[in-house]
Steps between C-alpha positions, in 0.01 A plus 500: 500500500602871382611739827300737337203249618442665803126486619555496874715837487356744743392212713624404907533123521590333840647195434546298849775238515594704181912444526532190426358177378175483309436915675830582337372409110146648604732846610697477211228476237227779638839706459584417146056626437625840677349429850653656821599235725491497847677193630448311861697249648546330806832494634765447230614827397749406235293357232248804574805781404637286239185525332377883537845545355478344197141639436621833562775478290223389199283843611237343728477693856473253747428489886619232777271359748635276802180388665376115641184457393418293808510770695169710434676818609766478253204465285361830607790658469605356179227674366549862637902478342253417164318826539818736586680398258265461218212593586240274372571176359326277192606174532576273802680152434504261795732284429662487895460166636638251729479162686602226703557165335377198711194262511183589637555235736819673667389861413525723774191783641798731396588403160142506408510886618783570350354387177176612487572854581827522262202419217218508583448766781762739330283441173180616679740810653661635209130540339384648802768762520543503177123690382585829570774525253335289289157595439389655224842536286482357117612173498492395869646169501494239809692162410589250706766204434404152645698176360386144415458332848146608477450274183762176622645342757843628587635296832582747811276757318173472679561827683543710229227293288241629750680879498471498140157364450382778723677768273352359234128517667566866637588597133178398384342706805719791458412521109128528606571776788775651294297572257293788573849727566599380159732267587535166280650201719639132322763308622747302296576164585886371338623158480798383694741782431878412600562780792685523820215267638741251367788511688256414821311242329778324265264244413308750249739434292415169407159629457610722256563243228125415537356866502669567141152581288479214200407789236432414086631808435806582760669115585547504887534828702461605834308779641677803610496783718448719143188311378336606814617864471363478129162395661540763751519788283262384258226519794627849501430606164176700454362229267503247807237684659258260418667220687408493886534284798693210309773289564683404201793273475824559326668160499488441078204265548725249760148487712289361230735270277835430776621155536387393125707279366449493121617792349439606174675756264287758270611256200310228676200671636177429302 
C-alpha cells in the first residue's frame, strides 16, 4: 500500500500492549494510515522507546503509556494522560493481556483474578473511561484482540479461555451500548501467532507446525502479528462502518479446514 494511503491521518489511536508482539504490528500499521499513536505498556520500557523512535523517525508523533491494566486506577489515569496530551482520541485497541498457565484443577483464586481483570475487567474499564474522549468523533473505533483458546483446546489455557470468552461477550455488549456515542466495537480473533508467549510455553512450538493454514492459493503459512494489524485497520476504515459487534478470525482459514490431510494444488482442484 502507497504512504500516500493515509485514511486514519488526523486520528488518536490507543493501542494497549502496542510495543511489542501482535500490539507492536497493530502500532506500526495505524501509523503507516497516518494515525497518532499513543502507546501503553506494562513494565518493559525498552521495546516501548525502541518503537516511538522508529515511528518518529518515519513522521508519526507518538506518545508512551506505562500503565497495568489490572489495576483500575492506572486505568483511570491512563485515560486522563490520553486527554492532555491529545485531547480526544478515535480509536482504542485492546490488545493488553495476560495469564497464568496451569489446569483448572491446580488454578489458584489468584490466578483466576489476575486473569480476568488483565482481560476482561480492563476491557470493561478502558470503555468505561474511555467515552468521554470517544464519543461522538468520526470514526470512533473500539477493537478488542482475543486469540483462539475460545474456539480449541489449548492445555494450561483454561484461565485465559474463560478471560477471553468474556472479552469476546462484552464486545458484543459494548457494540450495542457503544453505539449511541458513535462508537463501532469488533474484536479480532488471530491464530497462533509466534510471540514472546513462546519462550514461557516452548511447547507452542510444536503446535506451530499444525496451525500453518492449508491454503489453494498460498501453500502453508502461518498467521502473523501483521494479518491481524491488516484486520485491525480495516475495521477502521470508514467503509467498515457497517460491521458491528463481530468477532472475526484471522488465522487463513486454519479453524475451518486445519489438520486436513489431502492437499491439493490449483492444477488439481476441480
Amino acid at each position: 500500500m502507497s504512504n500516500d494511503f493515509q485514511p486514519l491521518k488526523g486520528k488518536v489511536a490507543l493501542v494497549t500492549g502496542g510495543s511489542r508482539g501482535i500490539g507492536a504490528g497493530i502500532t506500526r500499521k495505524l501509523a503507516s494510515w497516518g494515525a497518532t499513536l499513543a502507546v501503553n505498556y506494562v513494565d518493559r520500557s525498552k521495546p516501548a522507546k525502541e518503537i516511538k523512535a522508529e515511528l518518529e523517525a518515519q513522521g508519526t508523533k507518538v506518545s508512551l503509556h506505562q500503565a497495568d491494566l489490572a489495576d483500575p486506577a492506572a486505568i483511570e489515569g491512563l485515560m486522563g494522560e490520553i486527554e492532555a496530551e491529545h485531547g480526544e482520541l478515535h480509536i482504542l485497541v485492546q490488545n493488553a493481556g495476560a495469564t497464568k498457565f496451569n489446569t483448572l484443577e491446580n488454578a489458584t483464586l489468584d490466578q483466576w483474578q489476575f486473569v480476568q481483570d488483565t482481560n476482561s475487567r480492563s476491557t470493561w474499564l478502558l470503555a468505561k473511561h474511555a467515552i468521554p474522549l470517544m464519543r461522538d468523533r468520526q470514526g470512533a473505533r473500539f477493537i478488542t484482540i482475543t486469540n483462539s483458546t475460545t474456539t480449541r483446546i489449548i492445555p494450561k489455557a483454561g484461565l485465559f479461555a474463560a478471560a477471553k470468552a468474556g472479552m469476546e461477550v462484552l464486545t458484543e455488549y459494548l457494540s450495542y451500548e457503544l453505539a449511541q456515542y458513535g462508537i463501532v466495537s469488533n474484536c479480532v480473533r488471530p491464530g497462533l501467532v509466534q510471540t514472546a508467549v513462546f519462550n514461557v510455553r516452548p511447547d507452542f512450538n510444536h503446535g506451530v507446525k499444525h496451525e500453518l493454514s492449508v491454503s489453494p492459493w498460498d501453500g502453508e503459512k502461518m498467521t502473523t502479528a501483521e494479518n491481524s494489524a491488516d484486520v485491525v485497520a480495516m475495521l477502521c476504515l470508514d467503509e467498515a462502518s457497517w460491521i458491528a459487534g463481530q468477532t472475526i478470525t484471522v488465522d487463513g482459514g486454519y479453524r475451518l479446514w486445519g489438520g486436513i490431510s489431502s492437499r491439493r494444488t490449483p492444477a488439481q482442484a476441480v
